[in-house]
C-alpha positions as CSV (number, residue, x, y, z in Angstrom):
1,X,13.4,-115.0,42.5
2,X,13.0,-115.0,38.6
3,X,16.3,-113.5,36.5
4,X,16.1,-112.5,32.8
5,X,18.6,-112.6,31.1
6,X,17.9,-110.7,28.0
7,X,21.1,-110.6,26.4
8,X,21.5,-114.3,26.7
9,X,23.9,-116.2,29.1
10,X,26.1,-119.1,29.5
11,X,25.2,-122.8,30.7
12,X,27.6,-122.0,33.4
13,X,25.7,-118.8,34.5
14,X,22.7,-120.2,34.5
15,X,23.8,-123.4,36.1
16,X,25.5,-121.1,39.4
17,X,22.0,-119.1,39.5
18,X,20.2,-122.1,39.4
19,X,22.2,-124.2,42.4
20,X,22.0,-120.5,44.4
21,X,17.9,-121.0,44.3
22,X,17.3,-118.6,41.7
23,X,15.1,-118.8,38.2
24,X,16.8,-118.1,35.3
25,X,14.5,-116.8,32.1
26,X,17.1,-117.0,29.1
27,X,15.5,-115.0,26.3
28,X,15.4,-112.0,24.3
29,X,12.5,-109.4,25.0
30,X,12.8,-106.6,22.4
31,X,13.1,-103.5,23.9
32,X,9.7,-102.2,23.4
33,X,8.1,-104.7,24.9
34,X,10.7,-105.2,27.9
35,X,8.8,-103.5,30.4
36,X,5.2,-105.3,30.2
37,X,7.2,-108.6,29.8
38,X,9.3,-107.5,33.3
39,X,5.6,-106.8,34.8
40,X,3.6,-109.9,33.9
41,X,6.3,-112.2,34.9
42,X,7.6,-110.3,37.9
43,X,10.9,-110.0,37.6
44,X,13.5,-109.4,40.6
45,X,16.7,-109.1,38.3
46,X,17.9,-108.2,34.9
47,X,20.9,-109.4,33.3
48,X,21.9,-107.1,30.1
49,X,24.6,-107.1,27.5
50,X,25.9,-103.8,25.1
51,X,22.4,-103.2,23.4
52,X,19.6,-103.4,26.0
53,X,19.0,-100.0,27.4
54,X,17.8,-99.6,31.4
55,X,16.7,-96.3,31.7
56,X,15.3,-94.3,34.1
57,X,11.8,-94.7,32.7
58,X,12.1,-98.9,32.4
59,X,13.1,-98.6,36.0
60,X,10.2,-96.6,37.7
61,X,7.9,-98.6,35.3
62,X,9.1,-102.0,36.8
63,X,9.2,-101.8,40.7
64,X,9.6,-105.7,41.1
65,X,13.4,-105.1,39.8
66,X,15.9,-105.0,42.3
67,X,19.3,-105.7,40.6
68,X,20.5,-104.9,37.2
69,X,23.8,-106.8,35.9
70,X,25.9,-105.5,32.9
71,X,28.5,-108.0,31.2
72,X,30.9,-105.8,30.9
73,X,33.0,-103.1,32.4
74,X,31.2,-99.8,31.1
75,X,27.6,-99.0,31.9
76,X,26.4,-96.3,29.5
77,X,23.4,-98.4,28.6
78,X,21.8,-97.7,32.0
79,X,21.0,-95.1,34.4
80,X,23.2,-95.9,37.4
81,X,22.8,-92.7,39.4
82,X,18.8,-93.1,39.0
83,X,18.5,-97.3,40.1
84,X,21.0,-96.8,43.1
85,X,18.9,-93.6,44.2
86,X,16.0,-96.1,44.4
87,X,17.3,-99.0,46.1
88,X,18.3,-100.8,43.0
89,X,21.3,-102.9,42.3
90,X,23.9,-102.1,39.7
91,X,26.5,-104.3,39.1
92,X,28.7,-105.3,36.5
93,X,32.6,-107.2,35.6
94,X,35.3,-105.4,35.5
95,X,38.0,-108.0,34.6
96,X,36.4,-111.4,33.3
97,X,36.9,-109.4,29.5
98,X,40.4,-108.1,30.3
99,X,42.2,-110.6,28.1
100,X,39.2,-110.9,25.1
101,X,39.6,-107.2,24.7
102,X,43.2,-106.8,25.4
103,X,43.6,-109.4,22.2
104,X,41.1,-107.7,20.4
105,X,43.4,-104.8,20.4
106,X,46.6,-107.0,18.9
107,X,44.3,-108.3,16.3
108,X,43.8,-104.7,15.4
109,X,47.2,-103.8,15.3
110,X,48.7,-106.9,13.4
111,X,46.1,-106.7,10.9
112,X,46.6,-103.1,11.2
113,X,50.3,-102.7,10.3
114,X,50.6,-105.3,7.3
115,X,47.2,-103.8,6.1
116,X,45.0,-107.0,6.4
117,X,41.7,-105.1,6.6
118,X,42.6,-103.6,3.1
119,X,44.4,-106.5,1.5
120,X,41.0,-108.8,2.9
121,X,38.7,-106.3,1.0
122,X,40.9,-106.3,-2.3
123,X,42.0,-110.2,-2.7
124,X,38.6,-111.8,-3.3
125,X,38.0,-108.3,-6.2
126,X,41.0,-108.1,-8.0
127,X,43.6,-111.1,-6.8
128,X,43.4,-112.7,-9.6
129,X,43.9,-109.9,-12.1
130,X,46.6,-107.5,-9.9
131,X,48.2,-110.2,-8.0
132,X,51.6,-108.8,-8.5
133,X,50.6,-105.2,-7.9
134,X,48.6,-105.9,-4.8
135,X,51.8,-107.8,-3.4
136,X,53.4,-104.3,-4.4
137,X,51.1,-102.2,-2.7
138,X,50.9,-104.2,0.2
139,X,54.7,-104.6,1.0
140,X,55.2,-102.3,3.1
141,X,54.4,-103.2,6.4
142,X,55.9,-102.8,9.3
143,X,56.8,-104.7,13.0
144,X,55.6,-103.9,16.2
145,X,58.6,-105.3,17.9
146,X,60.7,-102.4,19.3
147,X,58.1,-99.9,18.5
148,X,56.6,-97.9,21.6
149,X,52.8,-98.4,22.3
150,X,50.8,-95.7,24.5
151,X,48.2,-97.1,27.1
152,X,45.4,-94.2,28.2
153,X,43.7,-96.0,31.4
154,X,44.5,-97.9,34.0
155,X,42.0,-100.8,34.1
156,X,42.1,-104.5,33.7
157,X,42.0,-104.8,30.1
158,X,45.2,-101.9,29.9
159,X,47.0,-104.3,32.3
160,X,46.7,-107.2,29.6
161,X,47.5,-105.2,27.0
162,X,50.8,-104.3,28.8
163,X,51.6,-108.3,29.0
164,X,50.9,-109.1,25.8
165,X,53.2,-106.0,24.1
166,X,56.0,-106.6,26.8
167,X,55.6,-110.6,25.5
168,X,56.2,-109.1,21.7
169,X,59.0,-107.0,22.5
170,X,57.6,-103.6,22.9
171,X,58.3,-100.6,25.0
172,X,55.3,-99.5,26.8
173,X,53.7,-96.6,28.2
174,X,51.2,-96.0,30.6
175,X,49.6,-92.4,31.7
176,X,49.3,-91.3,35.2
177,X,47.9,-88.4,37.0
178,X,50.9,-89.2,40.0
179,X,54.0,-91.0,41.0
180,X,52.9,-94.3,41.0
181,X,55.0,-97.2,39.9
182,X,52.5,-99.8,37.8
183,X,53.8,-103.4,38.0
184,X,53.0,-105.9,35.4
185,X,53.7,-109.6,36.2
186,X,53.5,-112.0,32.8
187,X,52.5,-115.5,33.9
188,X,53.2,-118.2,31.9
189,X,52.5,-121.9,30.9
190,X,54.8,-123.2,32.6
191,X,54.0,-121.7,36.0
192,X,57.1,-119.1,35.5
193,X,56.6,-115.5,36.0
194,X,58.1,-112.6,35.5
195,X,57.3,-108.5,36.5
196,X,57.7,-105.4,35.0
197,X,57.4,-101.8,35.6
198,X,56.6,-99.8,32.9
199,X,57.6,-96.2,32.4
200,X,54.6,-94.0,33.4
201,X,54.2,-90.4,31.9
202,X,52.3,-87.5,31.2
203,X,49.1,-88.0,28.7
204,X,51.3,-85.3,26.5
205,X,54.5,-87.5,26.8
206,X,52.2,-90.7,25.3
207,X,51.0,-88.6,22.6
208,X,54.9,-87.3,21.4
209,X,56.6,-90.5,21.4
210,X,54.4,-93.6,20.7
211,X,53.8,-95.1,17.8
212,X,50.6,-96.4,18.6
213,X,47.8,-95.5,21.3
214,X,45.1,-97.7,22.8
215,X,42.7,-96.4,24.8
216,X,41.0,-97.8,27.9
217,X,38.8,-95.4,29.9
218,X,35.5,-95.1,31.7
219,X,33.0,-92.7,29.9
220,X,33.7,-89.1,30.2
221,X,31.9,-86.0,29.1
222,X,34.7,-84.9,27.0
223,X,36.4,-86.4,24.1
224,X,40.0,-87.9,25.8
225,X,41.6,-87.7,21.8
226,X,40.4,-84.8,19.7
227,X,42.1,-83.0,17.1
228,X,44.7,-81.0,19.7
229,X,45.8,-84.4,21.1
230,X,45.7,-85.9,17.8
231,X,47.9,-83.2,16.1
232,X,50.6,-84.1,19.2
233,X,51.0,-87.7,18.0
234,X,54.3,-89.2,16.3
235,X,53.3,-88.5,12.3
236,X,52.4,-91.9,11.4
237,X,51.4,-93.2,14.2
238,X,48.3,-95.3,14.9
239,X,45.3,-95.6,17.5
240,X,42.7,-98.1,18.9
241,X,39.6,-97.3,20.6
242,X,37.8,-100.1,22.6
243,X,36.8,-98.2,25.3
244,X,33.6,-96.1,24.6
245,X,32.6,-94.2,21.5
246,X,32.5,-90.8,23.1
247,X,36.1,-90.7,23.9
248,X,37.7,-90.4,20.3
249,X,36.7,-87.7,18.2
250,X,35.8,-89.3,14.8
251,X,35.9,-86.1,13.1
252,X,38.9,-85.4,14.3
253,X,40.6,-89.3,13.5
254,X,39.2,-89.1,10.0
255,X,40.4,-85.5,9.3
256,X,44.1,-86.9,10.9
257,X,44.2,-89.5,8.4
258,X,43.6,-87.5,5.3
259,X,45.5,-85.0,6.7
260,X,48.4,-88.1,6.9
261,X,49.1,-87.4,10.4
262,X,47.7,-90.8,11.7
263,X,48.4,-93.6,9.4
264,X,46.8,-96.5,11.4
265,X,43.5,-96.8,13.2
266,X,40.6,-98.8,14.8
267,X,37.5,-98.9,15.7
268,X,35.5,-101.0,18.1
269,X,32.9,-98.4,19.1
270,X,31.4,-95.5,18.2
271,X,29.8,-92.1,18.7
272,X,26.6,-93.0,17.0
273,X,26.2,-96.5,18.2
274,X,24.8,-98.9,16.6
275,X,24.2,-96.9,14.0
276,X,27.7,-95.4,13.2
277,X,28.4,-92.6,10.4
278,X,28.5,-94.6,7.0
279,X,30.7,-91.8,6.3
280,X,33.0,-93.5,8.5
281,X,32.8,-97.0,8.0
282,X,33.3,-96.6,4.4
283,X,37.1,-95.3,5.4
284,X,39.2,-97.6,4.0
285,X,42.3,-96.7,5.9
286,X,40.5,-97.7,8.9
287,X,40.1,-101.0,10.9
288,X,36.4,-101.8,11.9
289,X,35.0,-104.2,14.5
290,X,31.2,-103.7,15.6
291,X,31.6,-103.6,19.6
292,X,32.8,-107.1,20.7
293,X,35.7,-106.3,22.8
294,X,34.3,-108.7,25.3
295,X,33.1,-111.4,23.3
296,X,34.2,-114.8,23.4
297,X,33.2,-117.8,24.5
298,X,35.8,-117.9,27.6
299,X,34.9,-114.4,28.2
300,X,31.1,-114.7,28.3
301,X,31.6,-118.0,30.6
302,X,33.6,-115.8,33.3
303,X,31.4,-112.7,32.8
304,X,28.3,-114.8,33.8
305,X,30.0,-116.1,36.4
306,X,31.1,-112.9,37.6
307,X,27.6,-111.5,37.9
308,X,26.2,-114.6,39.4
309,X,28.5,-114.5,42.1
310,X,27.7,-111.0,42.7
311,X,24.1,-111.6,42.1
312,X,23.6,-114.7,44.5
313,X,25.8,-112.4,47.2
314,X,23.5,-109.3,47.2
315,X,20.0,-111.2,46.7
316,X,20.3,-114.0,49.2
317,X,20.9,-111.5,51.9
């Protein structure tokens, strides 16, 4: 059986595929061309990252595919409901990213709170002319030990999020729908471990008393942040979205900050993506990375792991 994987994969992944008797094509089709490539060379699987799309039309156009696998947790670039209706595989990780995008969201909020993202775009401009009043300006940062940050979502990544705040000394919040205690165990080098339960609340409750919000959540037709929940957080507080573009309102955040209600915020994805509001991205006040929650090297190696595993499991039957 002959794999593509468009978006490009590991040595690893290829090298598991490979010893479980399947072909693995490593290459980049463009997407107007992916489904007379998938035709002409007869192609049983599909392996896709965060920019090729498999929709419903690529799918009845290519009969020959039989499994579709997503590196990554969400799926918004393809048509589940449609490939499972026919008989086709969808499957995807759900915690090989956890820790790349849990650390993606400290990078935010360190660089966040002694204004790095700022300070980066002024230092190579003006550092050697208003080196004394840039030190001024940027001097007053603050610490995210003992400060109180809100998870929304319950998934992997929200789990090593918990670890790595509970590790720096902050108090932690999760949102729940019931009763449910949520135990987080922080393993170390050493081979030491040590569990936690942290406080769970109402959505409400995380909005009045964090300082800072991350969200982790599947996609929804409805925005999870818009301006009535942003209007209920601390004044000054902060937020981080790695979790889908459709679940902050960007109108909303960008109307917050010049309103100085929300003082910190970042941005790993995007309403219009890949082609987000310049509007937006020429914010300075706000934090920007373009959609690589997920990517690192020890994250892509696990990912393609992941999905070979699954892969080999569902196509050797």
């Amino acid at each position: 059986m002959k794999i593509l994987a468009n978006d490009g994969i590991s040595i690893s992944g290829i090298a598991a595929l490979e010893k479980g008797g399947f072909e693995v094509i490593n290459t980049n089709v463009a997407q107007e061309q992916l489904e007379n490539y998938i035709n002409d060379n007869s192609i049983d699987a599909i392996l896709v990252g965060p920019t090729t799309q498999v929709r419903q039309e690529l799918i009845e156009a290519c009969p020959s595919i039989k499994l579709i696998g997503k590196a990554g947790a969400d799926l918004d670039t393809i048509d589940v409901d449609f490939a499972r209706e026919n008989g086709v595989h969808v499957i995807h990780t759900t915690e090989a990213a956890a820790n790349a995008i849990a650390e993606l969201v400290f990078a935010h909020l360190f660089g966040m709170v002694r204004f790095l993202h700022q300070s980066n775009r002024d230092m190579p401009l003006e550092g050697d002319s208003r080196f004394n009043a840039l030190k001024k300006q940027y001097a007053t940062g603050t610490e995210l030990k003992g400060k109180t940050l809100g998870i929304i979502g319950t998934d992997s990544a929200a789990n090593e999020v918990a670890k790595i705040a509970i590790g720096i000394g902050m108090n932690v919040l999760f949102v729940t729908d019931n009763a449910e205690e949520k135990n987080i165990t922080l393993n170390f080098y050493n081979g030491q471990s040590i569990s936690f339960t942290p406080e769970t609340v109402s959505l409400q409750e995380v909005l009045k008393k964090s300082d800072f919000i991350t969200l982790h959540v599947s996609n929804q037709n409805e925005y999870v942040i818009g301006t009535q929940e942003l209007s209920s957080m601390k004044d000054g507080s902060g937020i981080i979205n790695v979790s889908y573009g459709g679940a902050l309102d960007e109108i909303a955040l960008v109307n917050a900050i010049e309103d100085g209600k929300i003082k910190y915020a970042a941005l790993d994805v995007f309403e219009n993506q890949p082609t987000p509001e310049i509007q937006l991205l020429m914010n300075p006040e706000i934090s920007f990375t373009p959609h690589i929650g997920s990517s690192t090297i020890e994250a892509k190696a696990k990912i393609d792991l992941e999905l070979a595993k699954q892969l080999i499991e569902l196509l050797s039957e």
